[in-house]
Each structure stands twice: as structure tokens, then as C-alpha cells.
C-alpha positions as CSV (number, residue, x, y, z in Angstrom):
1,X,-7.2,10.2,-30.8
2,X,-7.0,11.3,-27.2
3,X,-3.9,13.1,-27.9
4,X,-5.9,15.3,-30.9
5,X,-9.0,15.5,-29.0
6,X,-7.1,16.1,-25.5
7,X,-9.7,16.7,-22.5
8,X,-12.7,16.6,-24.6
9,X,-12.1,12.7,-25.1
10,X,-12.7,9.7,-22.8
11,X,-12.3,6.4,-23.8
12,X,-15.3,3.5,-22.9
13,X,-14.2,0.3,-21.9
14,X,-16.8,-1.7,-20.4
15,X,-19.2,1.0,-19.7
16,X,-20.1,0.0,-16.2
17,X,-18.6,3.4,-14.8
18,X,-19.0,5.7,-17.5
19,X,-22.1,4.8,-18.9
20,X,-24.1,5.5,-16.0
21,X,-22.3,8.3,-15.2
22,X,-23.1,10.0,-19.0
23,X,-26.8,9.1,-18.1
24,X,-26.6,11.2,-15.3
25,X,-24.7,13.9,-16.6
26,X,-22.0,13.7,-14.8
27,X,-19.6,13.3,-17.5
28,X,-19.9,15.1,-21.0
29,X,-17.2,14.5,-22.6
30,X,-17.6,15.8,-26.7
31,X,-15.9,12.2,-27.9
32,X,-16.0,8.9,-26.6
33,X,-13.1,6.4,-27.7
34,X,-14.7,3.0,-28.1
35,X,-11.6,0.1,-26.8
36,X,-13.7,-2.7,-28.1
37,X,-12.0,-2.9,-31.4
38,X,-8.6,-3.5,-29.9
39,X,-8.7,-7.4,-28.9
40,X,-4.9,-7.3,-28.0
41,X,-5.6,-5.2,-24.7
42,X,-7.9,-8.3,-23.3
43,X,-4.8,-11.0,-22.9
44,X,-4.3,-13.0,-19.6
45,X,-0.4,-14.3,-19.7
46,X,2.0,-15.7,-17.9
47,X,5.5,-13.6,-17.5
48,X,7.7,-15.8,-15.4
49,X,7.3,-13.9,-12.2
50,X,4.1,-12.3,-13.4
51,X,1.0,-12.0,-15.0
52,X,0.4,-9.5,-17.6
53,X,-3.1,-8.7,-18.0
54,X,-4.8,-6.4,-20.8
55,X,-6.7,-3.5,-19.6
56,X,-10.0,-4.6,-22.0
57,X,-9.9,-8.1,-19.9
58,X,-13.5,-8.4,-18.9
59,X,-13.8,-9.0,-14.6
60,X,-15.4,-12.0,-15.7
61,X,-12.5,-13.6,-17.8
62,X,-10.6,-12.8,-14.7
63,X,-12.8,-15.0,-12.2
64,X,-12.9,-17.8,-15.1
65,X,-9.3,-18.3,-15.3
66,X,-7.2,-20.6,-14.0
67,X,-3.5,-19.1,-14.4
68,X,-5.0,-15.6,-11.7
69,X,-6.8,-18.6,-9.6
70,X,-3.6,-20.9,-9.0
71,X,-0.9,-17.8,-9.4
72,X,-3.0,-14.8,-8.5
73,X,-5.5,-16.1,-5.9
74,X,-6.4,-12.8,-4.5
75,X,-7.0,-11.0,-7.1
76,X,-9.4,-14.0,-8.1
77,X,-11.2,-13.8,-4.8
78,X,-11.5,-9.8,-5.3
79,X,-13.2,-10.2,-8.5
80,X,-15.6,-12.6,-6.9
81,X,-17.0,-9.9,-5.1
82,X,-17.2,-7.4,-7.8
83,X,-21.4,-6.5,-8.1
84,X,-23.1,-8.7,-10.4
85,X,-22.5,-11.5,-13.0
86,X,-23.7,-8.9,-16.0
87,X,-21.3,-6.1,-14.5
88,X,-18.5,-8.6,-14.2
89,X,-19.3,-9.9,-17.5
90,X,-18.8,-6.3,-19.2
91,X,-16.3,-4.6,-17.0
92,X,-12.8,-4.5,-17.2
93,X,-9.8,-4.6,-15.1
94,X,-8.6,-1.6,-16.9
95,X,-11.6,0.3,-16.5
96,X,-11.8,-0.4,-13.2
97,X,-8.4,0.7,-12.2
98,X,-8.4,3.8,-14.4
99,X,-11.8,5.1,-12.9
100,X,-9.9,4.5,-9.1
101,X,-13.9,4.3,-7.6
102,X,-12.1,4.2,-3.9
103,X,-15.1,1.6,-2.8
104,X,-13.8,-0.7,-5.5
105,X,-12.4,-3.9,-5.1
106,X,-9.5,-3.6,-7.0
107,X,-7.5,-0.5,-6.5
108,X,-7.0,-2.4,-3.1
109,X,-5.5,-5.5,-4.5
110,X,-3.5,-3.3,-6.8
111,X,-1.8,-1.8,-3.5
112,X,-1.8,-4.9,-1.8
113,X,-0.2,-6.6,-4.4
114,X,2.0,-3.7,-6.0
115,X,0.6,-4.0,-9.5
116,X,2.6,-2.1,-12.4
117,X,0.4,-0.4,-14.6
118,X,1.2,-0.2,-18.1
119,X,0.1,3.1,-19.9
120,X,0.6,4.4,-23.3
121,X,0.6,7.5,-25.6
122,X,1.7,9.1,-28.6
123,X,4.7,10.2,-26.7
124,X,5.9,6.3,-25.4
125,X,5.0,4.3,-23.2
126,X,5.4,4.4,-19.3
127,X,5.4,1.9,-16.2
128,X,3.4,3.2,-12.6
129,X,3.6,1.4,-9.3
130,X,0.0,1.6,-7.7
131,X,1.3,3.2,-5.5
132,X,1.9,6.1,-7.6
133,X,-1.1,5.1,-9.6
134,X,-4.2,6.3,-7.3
135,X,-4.1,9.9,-6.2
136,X,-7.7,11.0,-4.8
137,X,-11.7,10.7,-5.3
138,X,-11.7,8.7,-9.4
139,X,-8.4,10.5,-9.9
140,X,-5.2,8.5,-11.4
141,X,-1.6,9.5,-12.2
142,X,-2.9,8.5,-15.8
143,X,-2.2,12.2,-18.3
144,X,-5.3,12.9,-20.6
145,X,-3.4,11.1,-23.6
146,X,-2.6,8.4,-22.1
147,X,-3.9,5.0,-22.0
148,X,-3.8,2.1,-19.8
149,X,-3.0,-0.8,-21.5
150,X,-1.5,-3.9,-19.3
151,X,-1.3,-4.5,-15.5
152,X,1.4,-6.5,-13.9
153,X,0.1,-8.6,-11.3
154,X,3.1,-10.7,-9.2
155,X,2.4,-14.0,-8.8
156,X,1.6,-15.0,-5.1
157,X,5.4,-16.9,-3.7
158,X,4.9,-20.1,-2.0
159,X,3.7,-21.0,1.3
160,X,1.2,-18.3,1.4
161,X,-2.2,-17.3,2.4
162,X,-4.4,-14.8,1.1
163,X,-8.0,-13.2,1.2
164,X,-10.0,-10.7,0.2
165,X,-13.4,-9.8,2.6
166,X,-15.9,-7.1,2.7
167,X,-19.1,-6.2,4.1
168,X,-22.2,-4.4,1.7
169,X,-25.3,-3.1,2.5
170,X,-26.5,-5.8,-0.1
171,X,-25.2,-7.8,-2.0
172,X,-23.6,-6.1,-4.8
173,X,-23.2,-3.1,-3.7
174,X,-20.2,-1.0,-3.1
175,X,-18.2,-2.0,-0.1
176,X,-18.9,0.1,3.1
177,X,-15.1,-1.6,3.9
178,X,-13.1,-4.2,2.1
179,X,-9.7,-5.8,2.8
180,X,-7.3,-7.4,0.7
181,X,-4.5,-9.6,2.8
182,X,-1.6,-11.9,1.7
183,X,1.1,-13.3,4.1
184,X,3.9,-15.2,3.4
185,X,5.8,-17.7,5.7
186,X,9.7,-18.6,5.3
187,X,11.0,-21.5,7.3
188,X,7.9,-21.1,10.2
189,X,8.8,-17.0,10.4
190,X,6.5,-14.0,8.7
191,X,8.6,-12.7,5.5
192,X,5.9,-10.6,4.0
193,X,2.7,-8.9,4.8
194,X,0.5,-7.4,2.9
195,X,-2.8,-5.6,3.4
196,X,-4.7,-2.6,1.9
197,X,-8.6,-1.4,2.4
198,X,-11.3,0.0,0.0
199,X,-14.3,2.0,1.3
200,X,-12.4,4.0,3.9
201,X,-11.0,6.9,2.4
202,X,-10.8,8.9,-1.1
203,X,-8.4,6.3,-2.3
204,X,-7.8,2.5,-1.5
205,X,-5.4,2.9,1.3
206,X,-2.3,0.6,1.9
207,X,-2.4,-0.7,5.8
208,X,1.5,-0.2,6.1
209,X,1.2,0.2,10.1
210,X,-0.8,-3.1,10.1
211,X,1.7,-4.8,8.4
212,X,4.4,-3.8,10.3
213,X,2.7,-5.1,13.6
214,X,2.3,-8.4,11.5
215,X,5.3,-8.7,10.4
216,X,6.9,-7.9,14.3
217,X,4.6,-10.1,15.9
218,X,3.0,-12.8,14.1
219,X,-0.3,-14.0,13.2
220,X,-1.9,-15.2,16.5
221,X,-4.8,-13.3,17.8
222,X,-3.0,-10.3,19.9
223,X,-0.6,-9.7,17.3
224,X,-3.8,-9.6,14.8
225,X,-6.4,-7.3,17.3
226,X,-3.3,-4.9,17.6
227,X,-3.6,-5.0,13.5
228,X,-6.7,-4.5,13.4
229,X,-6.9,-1.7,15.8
230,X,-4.3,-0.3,13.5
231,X,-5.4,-0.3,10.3
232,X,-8.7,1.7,11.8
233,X,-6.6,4.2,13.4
234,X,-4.6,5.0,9.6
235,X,-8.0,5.4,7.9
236,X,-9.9,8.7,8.1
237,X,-13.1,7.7,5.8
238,X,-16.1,9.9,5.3
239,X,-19.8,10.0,6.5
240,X,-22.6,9.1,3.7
241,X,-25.8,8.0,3.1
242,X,-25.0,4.5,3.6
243,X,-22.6,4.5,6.8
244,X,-21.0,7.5,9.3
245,X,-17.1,7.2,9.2
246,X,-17.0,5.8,12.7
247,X,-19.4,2.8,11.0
248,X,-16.5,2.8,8.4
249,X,-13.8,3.0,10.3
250,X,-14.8,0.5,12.6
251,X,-15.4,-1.7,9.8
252,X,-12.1,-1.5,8.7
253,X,-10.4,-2.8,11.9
254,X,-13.0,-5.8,11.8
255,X,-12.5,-6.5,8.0
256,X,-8.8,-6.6,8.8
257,X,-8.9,-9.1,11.4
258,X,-11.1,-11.2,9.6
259,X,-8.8,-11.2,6.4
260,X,-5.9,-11.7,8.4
261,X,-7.3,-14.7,10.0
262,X,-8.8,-16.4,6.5
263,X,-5.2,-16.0,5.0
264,X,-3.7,-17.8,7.9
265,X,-5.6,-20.5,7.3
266,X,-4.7,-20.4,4.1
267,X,-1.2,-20.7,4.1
268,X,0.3,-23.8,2.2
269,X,-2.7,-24.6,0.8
270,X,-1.7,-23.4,-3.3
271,X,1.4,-26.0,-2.4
């Protein structure tokens, strides 16, 4: 169907994006493509060094389960901030990913985690690194035909510590900043850092200078206030109604630290 109906289609998952933005008229598509039908898409499953999650998988689901809580701990913490029981109850990971809302929570666990997204059309299917995945302001590397229909999430490896913080006007609302950080110790030395930021920027941003100071340095404080200092000078966010981009890119340095230091303390602790 979206290959014979091309641009005029979208397809509704959830509804918590699209809906309102068809009540505003924001989006007219001429067909909408109900995914409800297609219970197959809303799997959570264990892949030896992953989890394979369908794009219909309601946010909800996600918090509930325990294989993304013990293997997948950030993404459970991300969801956990996602609005409001109701929203989380009806959107879906897929939807969310695919609409790439760059205040979101999880095109930044995406990046911090390299998901693999799963897409699919009448031509075959394809795999795409988030990193390829999100390309500007609700805009995706996803073709008008295709569909995304699984995300790859890599389990978190052993002795590691993770979190996901952001700071809202209210409760519920869109992040004005939001970090997701894992690290990873081998033998009492950094192997991996990983960190990535919604709400600064037209896309989730990946925090590779951050991680790099991390990774050179450690986690004690210095080596986590140069981070943080950091990952504000690599984001360039925009002014709104709700914060100026100095707010936001202020917040962004302070969001880092504070996720830095949470996943520290965290380390070991999935053991």
C-alpha cells in the first residue's frame, strides 16, 4: 500500500504524533495505513547479543519488560520518561523512531546505543545504523515505501553503568535537554563510552567529543566537568518558546555530568 499510494500515504502506529498533528493540519496525507492489524511487528526477543524489538511495540510493553530492564537498562530508563502513562500505553517504539521528534527520548538512546533499524518494502528489506537513521527536524533515512519493522537494540556487556536524565518544564513534557550515558569498565580501565543528547539540536546528537575525554581520562569529576563542558560546546540548539539555546545548551553540559555520574554509580550493579 505505501508503494501504490507513494507520498500520499502515511502509516499510523500509535497515533500519539500523527494524530495530533492531522488535528492541526499539519499533515494531510490522502491515506492513512493503519499497523494495528499486524501483531507480528509488536515482539520483544531475545537474539543472543541482542534484542529484536517490533516497531508496533507499545512504550509501555517496553517499560513492563523484564528481558530490556536486565539486558537493556537504558532504554528501560528512557522510556520511563516518555510523557504519560496513556501516551506510553499507545505509542510505539517504531513510531517514535520513525517520526525522529529531536526532543524525544529515544532517537538519543538509539545513538547512544547504535540501534539497527529494520525497514521494509516491496523492493526487500534493508538494515540502518542510527546513525544513518536520523537526518534533520522529523526527517529519517526511511524512503516513502518503506516501513520500519524491527529495532536491534545490543544488550548492555557486563560491568556497566548506565542512565538516562532530563530536565522538562513539567512533567511530561518534551525535554528542554536529555542525556543518555552507558560506560563500561574492563579490568578497573574505561573500554567504552557512550553518550548522546535530545533537545539540543534538529536531531538527537551523539556526544563523540565527550566520549573521547571519558574514555582518555576517566570518570572522576575533572575528567567529567571537561565532558560536560564538551558536549555543550558540540551542540548548537535553537531558541523557542520554552528555553533560549544558551538555556539549552547550558542544559546539555549539566545533563551530561549528571548522567555521567548516575552511571558510575551504577557500574556492576546488573552483575
Amino acid at each position: 500500500m505505501l508503494a501504490e499510494f507513494e507520498d500520499s500515504a502515511r502509516p499510523l502506529a500509535g497515533g500519539q504524533s500523527l494524530v495530533p498533528l492531522l488535528n492541526f493540519r499539519l499533515s494531510r496525507p490522502e491515506f492513512l495505513i493503519d499497523l494495528n492489524g499486524l501483531p507480528e511487528l509488536s515482539d520483544i526477543v531475545d537474539r543472543g547479543d541482542h534484542i529484536a524489538i517490533g516497531a508496533m511495540t507499545r512504550e509501555r510493553s517496553i517499560e513492563n519488560s523484564d528481558l530490556v530492564r536486565s539486558k537493556a537498562p537504558l532504554l528501560h530508563e528512557a522510556t520511563t520518561h516518555i510523557a504519560h502513562l496513556p501516551i506510553r500505553s499507545r505509542g510505539t517504539i517504531g513510531g517514535s523512531l520513525a517520526n525522529a521528534d529531536p526532543a524525544a527520548e529515544y532517537p538519543a538512546v538509539a545513538l547512544a546505543l547504535e540501534f539497527e533499524m529494520v525497514v521494509q518494502s516491496v523492493r526487500g528489506e534493508r538494515r540502518i545504523k542510527a546513525a544513518d537513521f536520523f537526518e534533520d527536524v522529523l526527517t529519517t533515512a526511511l524512503q516513502p515505501d518503506e516501513l520500519l519493522i524491527e529495532i536491534h537494540v545490543p544488550k548492555i556487556p557486563s560491568n556497566s553503568g548506565w542512565a538516562f536524565v532530563e530536565i522538562a518544564r513539567r512533567h511530561g513534557d518534551f525535554a528542554l535537554a536529555g542525556v543518555a550515558a552507558q560506560i563500561t569498565l574492563e579490568k578497573s580501565s574505561l573500554k567504552d563510552a557512550k553518550l548522546a543528547v535530545c533537545g539540543a539540536g534538529s536531531t538527537a546528537i551523539r556526544l563523540t567529543d565527550a566520549e573521547e575525554i571519558i574514555l582518555r581520562d576517566g570518570i572522576g569529576d575533572d575528567a567529567i566537568n571537561a565532558a560536560a563542558a564538551a558536549a555543550a560546546a558540540a551542540v548548537d540548539p535553537m531558541s523557542d518558546l520554552h528555553a533560549s539555546a544558551a538555556h539549552r545548551q547550558r542544559l546539555t553540559g549539566v545533563m551530561t555530568s549528571r548522567a555521567l555520574k548516575k552511571a558510575a554509580a551504577r557500574i556492576g550493579s546488573l552483575a
